[in-house]
N, C-alpha and C positions, 0 to 999 in steps of 0.2 A: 504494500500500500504506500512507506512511504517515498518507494523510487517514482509511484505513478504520480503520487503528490507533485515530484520536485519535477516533473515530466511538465506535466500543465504548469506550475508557477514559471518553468524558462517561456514555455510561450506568451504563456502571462505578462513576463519580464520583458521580453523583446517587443512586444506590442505599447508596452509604457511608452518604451526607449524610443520607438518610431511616435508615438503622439509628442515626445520632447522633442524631435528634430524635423518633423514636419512642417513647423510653424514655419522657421527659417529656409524655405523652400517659396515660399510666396511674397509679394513685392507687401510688407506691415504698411506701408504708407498708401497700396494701393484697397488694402482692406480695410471698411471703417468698424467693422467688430475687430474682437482679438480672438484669435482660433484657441481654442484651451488646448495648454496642454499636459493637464495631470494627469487626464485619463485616455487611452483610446477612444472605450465608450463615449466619454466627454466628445470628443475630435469628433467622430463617426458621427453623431445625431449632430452636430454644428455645422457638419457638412452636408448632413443630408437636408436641413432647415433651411441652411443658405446655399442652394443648392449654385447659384449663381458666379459663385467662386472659382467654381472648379468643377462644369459638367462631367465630364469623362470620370475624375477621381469619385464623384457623390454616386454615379450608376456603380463605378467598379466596390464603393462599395456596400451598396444599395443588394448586387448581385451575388457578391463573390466573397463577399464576410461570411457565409453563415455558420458553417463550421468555424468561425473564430467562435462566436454564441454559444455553441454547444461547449467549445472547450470551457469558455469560462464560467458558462453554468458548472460544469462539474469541477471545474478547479474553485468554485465557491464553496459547492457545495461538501469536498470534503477539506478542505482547507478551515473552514469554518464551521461545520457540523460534526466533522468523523476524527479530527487530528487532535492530538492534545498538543497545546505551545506549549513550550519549555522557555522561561528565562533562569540566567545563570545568574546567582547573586555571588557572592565574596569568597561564601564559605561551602555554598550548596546549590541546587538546583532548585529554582523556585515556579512553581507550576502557574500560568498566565493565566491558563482558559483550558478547561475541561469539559468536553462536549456533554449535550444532554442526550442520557441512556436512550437508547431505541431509536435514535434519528437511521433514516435509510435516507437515500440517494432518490 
């Protein structure tokens, strides 16, 4: 479980990494919003809103995202339902978030 975990969070990660460097790929002075970029999701619905930006990029990913969706539905859902976080304190391992009993997928 947790190699599949760290499996979805790299994709997870490299889709952040592209909502960070997306922005800087368009004229800022030529856009009068600001493209976000904390989230992909964020990007993705900002593009597809102002669709006007950037026809070709809002259909590619209007079309061609949707297995991104599914991935990150299941990397929520056991990242955040099925995983225990672990933080490490000084002396010992101190437990963050422990899921609740009986969550399924």
């Amino acid at each position: 479980m947790a190699f599949f975990e760290a499996y979805l969070n790299a994709f997870y990660s490299l889709f952040q990494i592209i909502a960070k460097v997306t922005p800087y790929i368009y004229d800022r002075k030529a856009i009068k919003k600001k493209i976000p970029d904390e989230y992909f999701e964020w990007q993705k619905n900002f593009f597809i809103t102002n669709r006007d930006i950037d026809e070709n990029y809002t259909k590619y990913l209007e079309e061609q995202t949707i297995w991104y969706d599914d991935i990150v539905c299941n990397r929520h859902a056991i990242s955040h339902n099925i995983s225990v976080f672990l933080g490490f304190g000084k002396e010992q391992i101190e437990s963050i978030h422990i899921p609740k009993k009986n969550t399924f997928l």
